[in-house]
C-alpha positions, -999 to +999 in steps of 0.1 A: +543-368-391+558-395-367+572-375-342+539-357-335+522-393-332+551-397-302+539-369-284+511-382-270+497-369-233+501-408-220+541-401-230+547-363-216+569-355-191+583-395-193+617-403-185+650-392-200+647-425-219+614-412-233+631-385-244+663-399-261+636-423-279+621-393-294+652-378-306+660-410-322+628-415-338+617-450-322+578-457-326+557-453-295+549-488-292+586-492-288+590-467-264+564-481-242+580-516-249+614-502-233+592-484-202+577-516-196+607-533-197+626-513-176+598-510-152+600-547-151+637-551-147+636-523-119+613-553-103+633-579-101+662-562-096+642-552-060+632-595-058+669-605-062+682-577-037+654-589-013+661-627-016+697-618-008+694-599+021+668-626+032+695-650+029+721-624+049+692-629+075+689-663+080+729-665+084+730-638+112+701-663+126+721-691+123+755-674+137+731-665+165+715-697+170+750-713+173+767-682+196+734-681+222+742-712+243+781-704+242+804-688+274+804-649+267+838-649+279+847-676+248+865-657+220+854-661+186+863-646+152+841-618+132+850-612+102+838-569+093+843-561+062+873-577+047+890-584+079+886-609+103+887-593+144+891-614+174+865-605+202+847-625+228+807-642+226+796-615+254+808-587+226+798-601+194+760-612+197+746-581+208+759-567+173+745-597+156+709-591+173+714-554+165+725-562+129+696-586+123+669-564+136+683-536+111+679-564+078+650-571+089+632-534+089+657-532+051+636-564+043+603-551+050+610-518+034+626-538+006+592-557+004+572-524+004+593-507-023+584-544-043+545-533-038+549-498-052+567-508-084+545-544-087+512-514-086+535-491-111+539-517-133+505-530-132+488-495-136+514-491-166+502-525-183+469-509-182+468-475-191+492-485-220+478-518-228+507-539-225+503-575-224+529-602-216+531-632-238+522-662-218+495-643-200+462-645-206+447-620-228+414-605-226+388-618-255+386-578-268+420-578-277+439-603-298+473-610-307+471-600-341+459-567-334+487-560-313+528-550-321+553-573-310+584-555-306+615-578-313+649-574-300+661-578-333+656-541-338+685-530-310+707-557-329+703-582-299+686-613-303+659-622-333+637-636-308+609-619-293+608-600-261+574-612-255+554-577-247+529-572-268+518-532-271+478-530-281+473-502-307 
């Protein structure tokens, strides 16, 4: 019976994804292919959003750099939000120094929210034996011994998504 081969104590109490898998009668090494992949793409979705606010970062430094040797009295243009305010030096930095402070502590909680989900993801690889084409697999599991799910199967693409599940 396949649906009692999906019910496995490594898959309860899984995600609603888990579940609407089950209903539509996917294989479990396909379900753990989709966790894994969404664990992934929850990843880098937290890399990119890092690497931008980085870069928000070293702009406010930059504006700073450029505003800290200027008359405070001098006006200058900020633009907040969509619309661009007239103010003086003397008014604008300290909310540049107070904005950059507060991307920084984002950043660094950014960075420890990229920690948790690079551990998930790990500990996922392993308790589900999930290996990544392109890494280096250990010698007691091969290739051929594992399933390759393709994203043919979701209509997508004929080429290979490159996670092998071990059985």
């Amino acid at each position: 019976n396949r649906s009692s081969d999906l019910q496995t104590p490594s898959l309860s109490g899984t995600s609603e994804m888990a579940k609407a898998a089950l209903r539509k009668n996917v294989s479990q090494h396909e379900l753990i292919a989709m966790q894994f992949q969404q664990l992934r793409n929850e990843q880098q979705s937290l890399s990119a959003k890092i690497a931008e606010m980085e870069g928000e970062l070293s702009e406010h430094n930059a504006v700073i750099d450029a505003l800290k040797d200027v008359d405070a009295a001098r006006r200058c243009f900020r633009s907040v939000g969509s619309v661009l305010v007239e103010k003086t030096v003397g008014d604008v930095l300290p909310d540049l120094r107070d904005q950059c402070s507060k991307i920084g502590v984002l950043v660094d909680t950014m960075k420890q929210q990229f920690e948790v989900k690079s551990r998930e993801l790990q500990e996922f690889k392993e308790k589900n034996n999930v290996r990544v084409r392109g890494e280096d697999l250990d010698d007691d599991e091969s290739v051929s011994e594992s399933h390759s799910v393709s994203k043919e199967e979701d209509g997508s693409s004929s080429k290979d998504v490159g996670v092998l599940v071990g059985k």
